[in-house]
C-alpha positions in Angstrom: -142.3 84.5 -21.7 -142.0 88.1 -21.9 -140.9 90.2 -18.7 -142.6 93.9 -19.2 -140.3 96.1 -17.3 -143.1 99.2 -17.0 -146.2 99.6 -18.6 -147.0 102.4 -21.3 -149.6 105.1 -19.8 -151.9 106.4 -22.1 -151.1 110.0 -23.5 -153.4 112.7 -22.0 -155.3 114.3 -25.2 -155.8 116.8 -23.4 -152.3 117.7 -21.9 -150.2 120.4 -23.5 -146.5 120.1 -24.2 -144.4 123.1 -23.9 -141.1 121.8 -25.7 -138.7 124.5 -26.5 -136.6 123.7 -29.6 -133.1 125.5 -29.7 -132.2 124.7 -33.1 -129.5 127.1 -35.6 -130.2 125.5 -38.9 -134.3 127.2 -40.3 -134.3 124.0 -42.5 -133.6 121.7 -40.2 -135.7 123.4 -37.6 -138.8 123.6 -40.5 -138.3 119.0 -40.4 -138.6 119.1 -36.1 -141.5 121.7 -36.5 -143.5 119.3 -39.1 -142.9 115.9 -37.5 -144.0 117.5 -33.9 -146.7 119.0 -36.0 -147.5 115.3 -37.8 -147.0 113.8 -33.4 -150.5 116.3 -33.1 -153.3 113.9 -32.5 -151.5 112.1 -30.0 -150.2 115.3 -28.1 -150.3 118.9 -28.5 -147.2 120.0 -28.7 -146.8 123.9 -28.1 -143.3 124.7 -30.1 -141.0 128.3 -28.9 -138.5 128.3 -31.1 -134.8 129.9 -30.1 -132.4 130.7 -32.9 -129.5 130.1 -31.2 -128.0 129.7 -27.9 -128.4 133.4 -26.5 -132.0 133.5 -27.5 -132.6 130.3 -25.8 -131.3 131.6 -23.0 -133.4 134.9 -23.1 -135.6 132.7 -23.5 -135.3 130.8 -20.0 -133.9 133.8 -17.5 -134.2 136.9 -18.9 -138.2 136.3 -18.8 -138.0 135.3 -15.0 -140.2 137.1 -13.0 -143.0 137.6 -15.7 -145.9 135.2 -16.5 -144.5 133.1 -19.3 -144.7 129.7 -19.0 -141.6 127.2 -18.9 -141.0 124.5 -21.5 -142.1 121.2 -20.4 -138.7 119.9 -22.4 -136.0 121.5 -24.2 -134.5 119.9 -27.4 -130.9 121.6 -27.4 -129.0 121.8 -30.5 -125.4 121.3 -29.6 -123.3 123.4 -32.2 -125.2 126.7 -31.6 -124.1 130.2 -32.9 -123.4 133.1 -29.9 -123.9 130.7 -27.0 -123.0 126.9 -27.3 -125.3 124.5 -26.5 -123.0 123.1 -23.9 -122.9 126.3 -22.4 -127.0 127.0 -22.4 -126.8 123.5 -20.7 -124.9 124.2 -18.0 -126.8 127.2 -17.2 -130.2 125.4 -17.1 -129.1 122.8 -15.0 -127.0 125.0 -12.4 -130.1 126.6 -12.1 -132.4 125.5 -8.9 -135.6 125.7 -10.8 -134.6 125.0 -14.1 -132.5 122.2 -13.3 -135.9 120.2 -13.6 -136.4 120.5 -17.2 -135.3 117.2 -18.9 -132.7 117.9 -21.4 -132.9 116.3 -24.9 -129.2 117.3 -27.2 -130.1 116.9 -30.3 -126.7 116.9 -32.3 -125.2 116.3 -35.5 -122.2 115.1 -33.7 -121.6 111.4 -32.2 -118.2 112.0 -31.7 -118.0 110.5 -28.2 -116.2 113.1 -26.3 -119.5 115.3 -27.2 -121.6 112.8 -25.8 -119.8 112.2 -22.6 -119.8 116.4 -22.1 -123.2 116.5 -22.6 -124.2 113.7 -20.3 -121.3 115.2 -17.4 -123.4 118.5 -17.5 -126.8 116.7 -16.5 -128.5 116.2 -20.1 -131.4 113.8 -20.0 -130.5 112.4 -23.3 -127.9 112.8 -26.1 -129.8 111.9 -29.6 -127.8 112.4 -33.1 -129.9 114.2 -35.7 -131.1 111.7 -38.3 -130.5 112.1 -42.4 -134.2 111.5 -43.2 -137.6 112.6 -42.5 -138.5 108.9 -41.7 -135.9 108.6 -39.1 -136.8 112.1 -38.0 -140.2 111.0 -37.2 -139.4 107.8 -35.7 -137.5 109.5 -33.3 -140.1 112.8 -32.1 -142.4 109.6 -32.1 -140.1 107.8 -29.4 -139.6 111.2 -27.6 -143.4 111.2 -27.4 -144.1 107.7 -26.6 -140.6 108.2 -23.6 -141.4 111.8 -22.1 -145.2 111.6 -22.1 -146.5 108.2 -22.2 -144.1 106.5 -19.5 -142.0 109.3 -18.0 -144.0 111.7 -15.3 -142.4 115.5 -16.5 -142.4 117.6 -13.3 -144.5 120.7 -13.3 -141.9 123.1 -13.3 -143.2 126.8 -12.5 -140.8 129.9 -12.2 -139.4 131.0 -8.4 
């Protein structure tokens, strides 16, 4: 007999996801873009795109005060040009607002000392970049089927 831990909402059709994806490399950030884009009929994922760590962090103070909304989730690359990943990291979740956003470092790197920094600075998850489109989708597929079918995201609305 199977024990079912939690049960599996369905996925609001209706709900936007703001997911901001910090991402360095413009081919690897065209793969996220199409298998978010592929994700579409389940959820409607709404994709800012930062360049690189200082962007990303433009991105998420340097617009506080104005209208813009704030991502839903954040899907950090962890080797970032101008401003580490680690370091945008830190900043989001020293933050009181901010702090709210779930996380997601999305890495090339297992090396377990990156992990361990990653998860000491608050991340919500550390997940190494796949080889393959297939495992690529498998995994925005889990990130969908996690963050918005069974986790509640918090509604998280600048101070």
């Amino acid at each position: 007999m199977a024990l079912h831990l939690f049960h599996k909402r369905p996925m609001a059709s209706t709900r936007t996801i703001r997911l901001l994806v910090v991402e360095d490399s413009p081919a690897y950030l065209y793969l996220i873009q199409e298998a978010f884009r592929k994700r579409a009929e389940h959820t409607h994922w709404d994709l800012t795109v930062a360049k690189d760590g200082e962007e990303a962090v433009h991105l998420l103070f340097e617009e506080e005060g104005r209208a813009t909304a704030l991502p839903d989730l954040i899907l950090l690359d962890w080797n970032l040009p101008k401003v580490s990943g680690l370091d945008v990291l830190r900043r989001v979740k020293e933050h009181g607002t901010l702090r709210k956003i779930p996380v997601l470092v999305f890495s090339s790197s297992a090396e377990d000392d990156d992990i361990h920094c990653a998860y000491g600075a608050h991340a919500n998850g550390f997940i190494t970049k796949p080889g393959d489109n297939e495992a690529l989708a498998t995994i925005v597929e889990t990130i969908e089927q996690f963050w918005i079918a069974v986790a509640h995201l918090p509604k998280v609305v600048r101070a």
